[in-house]
C-alpha positions in Angstrom: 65.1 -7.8 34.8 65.0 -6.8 31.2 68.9 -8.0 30.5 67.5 -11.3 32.0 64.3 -11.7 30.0 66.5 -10.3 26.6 69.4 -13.7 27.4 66.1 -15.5 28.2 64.4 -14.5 24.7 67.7 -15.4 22.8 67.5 -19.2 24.3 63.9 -19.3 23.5 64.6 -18.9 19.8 66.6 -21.1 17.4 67.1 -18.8 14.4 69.2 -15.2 14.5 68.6 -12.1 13.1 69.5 -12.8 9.6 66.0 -15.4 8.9 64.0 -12.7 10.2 64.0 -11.0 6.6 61.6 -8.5 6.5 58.8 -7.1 3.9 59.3 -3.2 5.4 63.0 -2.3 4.3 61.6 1.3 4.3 59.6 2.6 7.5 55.5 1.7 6.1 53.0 4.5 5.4 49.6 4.5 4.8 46.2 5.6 6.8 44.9 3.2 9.9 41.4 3.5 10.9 41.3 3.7 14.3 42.2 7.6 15.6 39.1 8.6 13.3 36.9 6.0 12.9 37.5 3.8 16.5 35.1 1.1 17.1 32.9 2.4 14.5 34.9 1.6 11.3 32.7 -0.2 8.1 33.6 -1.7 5.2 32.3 1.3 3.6 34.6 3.2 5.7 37.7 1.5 4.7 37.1 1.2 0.9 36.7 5.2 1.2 40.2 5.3 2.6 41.3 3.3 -0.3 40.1 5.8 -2.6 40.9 8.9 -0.9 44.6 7.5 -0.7 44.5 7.6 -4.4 42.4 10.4 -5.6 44.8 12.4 -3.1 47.7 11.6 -4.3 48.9 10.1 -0.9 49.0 6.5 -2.9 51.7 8.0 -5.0 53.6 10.1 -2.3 54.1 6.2 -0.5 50.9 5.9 2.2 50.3 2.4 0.4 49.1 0.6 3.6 45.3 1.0 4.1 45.0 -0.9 8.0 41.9 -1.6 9.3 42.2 -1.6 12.9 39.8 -3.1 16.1 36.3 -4.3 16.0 36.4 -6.0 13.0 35.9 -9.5 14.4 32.7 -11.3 14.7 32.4 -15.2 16.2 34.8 -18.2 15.1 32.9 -21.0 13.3 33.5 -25.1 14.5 36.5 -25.4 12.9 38.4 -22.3 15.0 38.4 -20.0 11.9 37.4 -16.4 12.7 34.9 -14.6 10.6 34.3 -11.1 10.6 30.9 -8.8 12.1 28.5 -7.7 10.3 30.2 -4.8 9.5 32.0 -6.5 7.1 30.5 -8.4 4.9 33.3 -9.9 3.0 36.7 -9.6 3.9 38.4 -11.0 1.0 36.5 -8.7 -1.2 37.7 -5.6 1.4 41.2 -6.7 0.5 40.9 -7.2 -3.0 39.3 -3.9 -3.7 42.2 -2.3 -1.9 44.4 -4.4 -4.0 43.1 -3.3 -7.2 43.4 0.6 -6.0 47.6 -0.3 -6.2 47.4 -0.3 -2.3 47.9 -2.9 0.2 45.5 -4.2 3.1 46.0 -4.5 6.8 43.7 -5.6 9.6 44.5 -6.2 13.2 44.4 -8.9 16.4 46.0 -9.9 19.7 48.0 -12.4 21.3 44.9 -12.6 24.1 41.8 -13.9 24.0 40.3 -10.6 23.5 40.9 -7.7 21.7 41.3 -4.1 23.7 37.6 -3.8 21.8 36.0 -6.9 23.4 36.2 -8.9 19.7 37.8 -12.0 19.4 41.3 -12.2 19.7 43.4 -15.0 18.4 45.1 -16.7 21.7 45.3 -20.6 20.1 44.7 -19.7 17.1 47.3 -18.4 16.0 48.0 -20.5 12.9 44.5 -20.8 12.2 44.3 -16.6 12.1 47.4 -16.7 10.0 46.4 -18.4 7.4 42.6 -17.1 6.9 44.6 -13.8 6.8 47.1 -15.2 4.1 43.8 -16.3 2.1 42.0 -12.9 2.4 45.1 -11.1 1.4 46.1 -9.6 4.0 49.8 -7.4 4.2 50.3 -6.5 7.7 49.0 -7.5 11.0 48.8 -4.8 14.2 48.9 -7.3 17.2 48.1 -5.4 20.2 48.7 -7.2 23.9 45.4 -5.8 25.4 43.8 -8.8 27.3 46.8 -10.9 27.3 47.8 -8.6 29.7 45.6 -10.7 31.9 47.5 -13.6 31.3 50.6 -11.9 32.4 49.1 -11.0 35.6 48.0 -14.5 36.5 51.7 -15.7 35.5 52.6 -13.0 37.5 50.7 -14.3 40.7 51.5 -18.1 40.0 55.1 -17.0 40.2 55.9 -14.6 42.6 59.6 -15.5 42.7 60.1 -15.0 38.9 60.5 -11.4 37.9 60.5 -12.0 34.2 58.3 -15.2 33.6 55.2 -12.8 32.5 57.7 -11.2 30.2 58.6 -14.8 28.8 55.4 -16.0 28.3 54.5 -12.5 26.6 57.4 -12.9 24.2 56.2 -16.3 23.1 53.4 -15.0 22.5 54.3 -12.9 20.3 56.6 -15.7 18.7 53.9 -17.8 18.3 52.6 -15.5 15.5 55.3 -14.5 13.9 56.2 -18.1 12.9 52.5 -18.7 12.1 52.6 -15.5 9.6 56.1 -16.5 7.9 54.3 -20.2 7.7 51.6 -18.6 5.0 54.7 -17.9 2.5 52.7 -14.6 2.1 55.1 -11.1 3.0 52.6 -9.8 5.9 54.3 -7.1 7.7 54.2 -7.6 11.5 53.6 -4.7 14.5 53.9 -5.6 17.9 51.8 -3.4 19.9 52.5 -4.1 23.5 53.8 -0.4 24.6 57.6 -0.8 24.9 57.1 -3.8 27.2 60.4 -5.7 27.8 62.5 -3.4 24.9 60.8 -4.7 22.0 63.8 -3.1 19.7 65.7 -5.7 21.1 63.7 -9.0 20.9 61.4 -7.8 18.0 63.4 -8.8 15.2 63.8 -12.6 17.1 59.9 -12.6 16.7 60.1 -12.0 13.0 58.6 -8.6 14.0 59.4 -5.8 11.7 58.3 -2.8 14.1 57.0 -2.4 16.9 55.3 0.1 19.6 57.4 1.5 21.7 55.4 3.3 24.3 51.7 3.5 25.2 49.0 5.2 22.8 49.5 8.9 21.5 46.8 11.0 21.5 45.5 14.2 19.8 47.7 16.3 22.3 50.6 18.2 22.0 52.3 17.1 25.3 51.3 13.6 24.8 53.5 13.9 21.4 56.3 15.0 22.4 56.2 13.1 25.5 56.4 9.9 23.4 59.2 11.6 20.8 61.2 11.9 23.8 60.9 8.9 25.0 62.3 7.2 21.7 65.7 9.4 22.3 67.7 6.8 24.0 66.8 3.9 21.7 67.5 5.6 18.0 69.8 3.2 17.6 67.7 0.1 17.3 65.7 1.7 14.5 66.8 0.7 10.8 66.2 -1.1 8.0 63.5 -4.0 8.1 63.3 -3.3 12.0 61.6 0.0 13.2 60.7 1.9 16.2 57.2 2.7 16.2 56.3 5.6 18.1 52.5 5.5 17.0 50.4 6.6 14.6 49.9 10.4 13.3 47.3 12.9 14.8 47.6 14.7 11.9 44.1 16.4 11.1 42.3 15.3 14.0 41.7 18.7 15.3 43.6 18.4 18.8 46.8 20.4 17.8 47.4 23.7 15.9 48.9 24.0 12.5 52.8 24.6 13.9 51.9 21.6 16.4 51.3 18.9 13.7 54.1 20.2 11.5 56.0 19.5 14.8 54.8 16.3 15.2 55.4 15.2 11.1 59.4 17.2 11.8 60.0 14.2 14.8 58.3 11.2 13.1 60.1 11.9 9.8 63.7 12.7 11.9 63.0 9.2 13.7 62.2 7.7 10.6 58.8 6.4 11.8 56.5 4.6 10.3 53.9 6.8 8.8 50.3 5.6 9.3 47.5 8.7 8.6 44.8 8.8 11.2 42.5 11.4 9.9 39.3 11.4 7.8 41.1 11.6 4.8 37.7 13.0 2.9 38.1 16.0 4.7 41.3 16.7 4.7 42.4 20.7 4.9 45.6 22.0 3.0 47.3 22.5 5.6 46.8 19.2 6.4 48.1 17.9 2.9 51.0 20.0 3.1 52.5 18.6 6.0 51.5 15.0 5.2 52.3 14.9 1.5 55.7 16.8 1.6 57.8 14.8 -0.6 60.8 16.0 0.6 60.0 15.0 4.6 58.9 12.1 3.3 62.2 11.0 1.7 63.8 12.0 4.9 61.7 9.0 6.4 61.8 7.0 3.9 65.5 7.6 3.0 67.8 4.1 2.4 70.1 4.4 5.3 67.3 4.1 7.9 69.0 6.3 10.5 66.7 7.9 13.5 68.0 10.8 14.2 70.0 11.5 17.7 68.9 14.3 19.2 72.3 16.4 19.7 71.0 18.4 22.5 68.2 19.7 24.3 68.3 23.0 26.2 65.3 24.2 28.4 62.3 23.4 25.9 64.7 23.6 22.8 66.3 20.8 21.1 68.3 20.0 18.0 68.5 16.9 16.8 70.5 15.6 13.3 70.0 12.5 10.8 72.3 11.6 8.1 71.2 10.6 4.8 72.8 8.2 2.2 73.1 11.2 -0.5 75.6 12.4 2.5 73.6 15.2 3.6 72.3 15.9 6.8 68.3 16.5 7.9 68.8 18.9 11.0 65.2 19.9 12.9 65.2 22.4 15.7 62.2 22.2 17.9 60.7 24.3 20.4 58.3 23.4 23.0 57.9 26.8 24.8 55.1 28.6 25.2 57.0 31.7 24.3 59.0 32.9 21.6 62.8 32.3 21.4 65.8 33.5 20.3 68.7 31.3 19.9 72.3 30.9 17.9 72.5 27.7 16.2 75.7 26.5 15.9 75.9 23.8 13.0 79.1 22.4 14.4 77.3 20.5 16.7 75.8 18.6 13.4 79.5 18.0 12.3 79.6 21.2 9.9 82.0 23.8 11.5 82.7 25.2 7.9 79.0 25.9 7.6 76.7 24.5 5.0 74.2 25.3 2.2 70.6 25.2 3.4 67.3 24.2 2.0 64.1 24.4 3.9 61.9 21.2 3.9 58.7 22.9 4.9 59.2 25.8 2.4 60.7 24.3 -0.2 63.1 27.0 -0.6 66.6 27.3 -0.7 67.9 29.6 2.1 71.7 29.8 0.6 74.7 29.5 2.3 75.1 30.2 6.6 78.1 30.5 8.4 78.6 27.6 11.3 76.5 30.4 13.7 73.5 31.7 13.0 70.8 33.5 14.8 67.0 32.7 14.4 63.9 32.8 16.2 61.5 30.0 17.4 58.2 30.5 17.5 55.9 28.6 20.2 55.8 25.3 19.6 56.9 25.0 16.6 60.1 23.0 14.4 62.0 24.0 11.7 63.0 21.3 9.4 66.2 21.6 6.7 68.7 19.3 5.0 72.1 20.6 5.0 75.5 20.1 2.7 78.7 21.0 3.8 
């Protein structure tokens, strides 16, 4: 079914790869509002964002992207054009007092006629919604499929004999924006979040997508995270410049995980090069919360110019070891642990292409370890990662 809606999606379209140029050659970072704030997020809300991102130094470490999620939308006017709750009182002055803190603004919609908050959604409107974003300034546009998912259903029902016409429609969908956005002439970076339906890696870029969701919502769990890291093994490959894999936002200081469990779940984002979107109350931020979001060295690993996710080599029993190359010609190698227990292992850095052996330096310390011979013993703690970039 999905081979047939992937040749369907290719006939839909009339322009290749190469049009769909893309304003996120690097994976985005930034903060999003909604694993904190939710359906409670105010104007007040987000301008604080904006200036914790700089008085933080997060602006400067690359989290650029302040994206103002659900339950922003109030009622469209007689013309179509969507204005926004009460909430927020004026959205072009939200996005250009973001602009002036050197960051960049991003709101959100869906392809249905409501959003998964009950707001307005932008089903035929698209082009309308486009450009009132384009005016207001707006960078980047989350488009979650949450009612449209309706729609599918009744497509669904209407034809019982066509396995992948709700999987057609839902691409057009999607289509529909994306042309809509490149229409404005303003860069707006575009996420499809519909959960992985129908491979987005594969049709995203056709949609003039630049990332897109590939499973269903994280949470503040530790299972739930590396459930969804998992999940993104067999599709590395689709990940790269100006099209990511987006395996959700960060949990990072929400409270759900332990200190070795969010330096986990920073270890896998960075490795996959993810996009890097904040999701904590940024006021209250610990330092062990800083540390692991504002490492400049994971971050390059993310952000770094060849784009590669990493492939995860191998995984034995709740250990795995996974390796990404890097355009300096050095390799970012992460050994994770999910056990409950400690463990000891031998590491054998052949299996990251270095049977010689190779110099070490420790991403989460900072330090260099020196020089270890192509075996070496170490122990994991309970769920935990070790994160290091490796010459030969």
């Amino acid at each position: 079914m999905i081979k047939a809606v992937f040749a369907a999606l290719l006939a839909l379209v009339s322009f290749g790869f190469a049009e769909a140029q893309s304003p996120a050659e690097h994976p985005i970072m930034g903060w999003n509002s909604w694993n904190h704030f939710g359906g409670k997020v105010t104007d007040a809300d987000v301008r604080s964002a904006a200036d914790q991102l700089v008085s933080t130094g997060m602006r400067d470490a690359g989290y650029v992207y302040v994206n103002l999620d659900d339950t922003w939308q109030g009622k469209r006017d007689a013309n179509g054009i969507i204005h926004p709750n009460e909430r927020f009182p004026d959205m072009k002055a939200l996005a250009d007092y973001v602009h002036s803190k050197g960051l960049k603004f991003g709101i959100y919609s869906s392809p249905g006629a409501k959003t998964c908050g009950g707001y307005e959604g932008s089903l035929g409107h698209e082009t309308q919604d486009a450009q009132t974003y384009a005016k207001w300034g707006v960078d980047f546009l989350k488009y979650d499929l949450c009612s449209y998912q309706d729609d599918m259903e009744k497509i669904r029902e209407a034809h019982p004999d066509d396995a992948d016409a709700e999987f057609r429609a839902m691409i057009e969908a999607y289509r529909k924006m994306g042309d809509a956005l490149k229409a404005t002439g303003r860069p707006i970076v575009y996420s499809l979040c519909q959960y992985g339906l129908a491979e987005p890696w594969k049709f995203g870029p056709q949609v003039k997508g630049q990332m897109w969701r590939t499973t269903d919502d994280i949470s503040d769990n530790y299972y739930r995270m590396m459930l969804i890291a998992y999940a993104n093994v067999p599709i590395a490959s689709f990940s790269g410049p100006g099209h990511w894999n987006d395996p959700d936002m960060l949990e990072i200081g929400n409270g759900g995980m332990k200190f070795s469990e969010y330096r986990t779940h920073m270890t896998l984002w960075v490795m996959m090069s993810a996009p890097l979107l904040a999701g904590n109350d940024l006021s209250k931020m610990s330092e062990e919360d800083r540390s692991l979001l504002m490492n400049r060295e994971a971050i390059a690993i993310d952000q770094d110019a060849l784009g590669k996710s990493a492939e995860r080599i191998w995984q034995r029993g709740d250990i795995s070891f996974w390796k990404k190359p890097l355009a300096d010609g050095s390799t970012a190698v992460a050994v994770v642990s999910a056990d409950a227990s400690p463990r000891d292992i031998l590491l054998d850095l052949a299996d990251a292409g270095l049977g010689s052996g190779a110099t070490v330096h420790d991403v989460w310390s900072g330090k260099d370890l020196g020089r270890w011979p192509v075996r070496h013993a170490m122990r994991m703690e309970p769920h935990s990662a070790q994160l290091w970039v490796l010459r030969k």
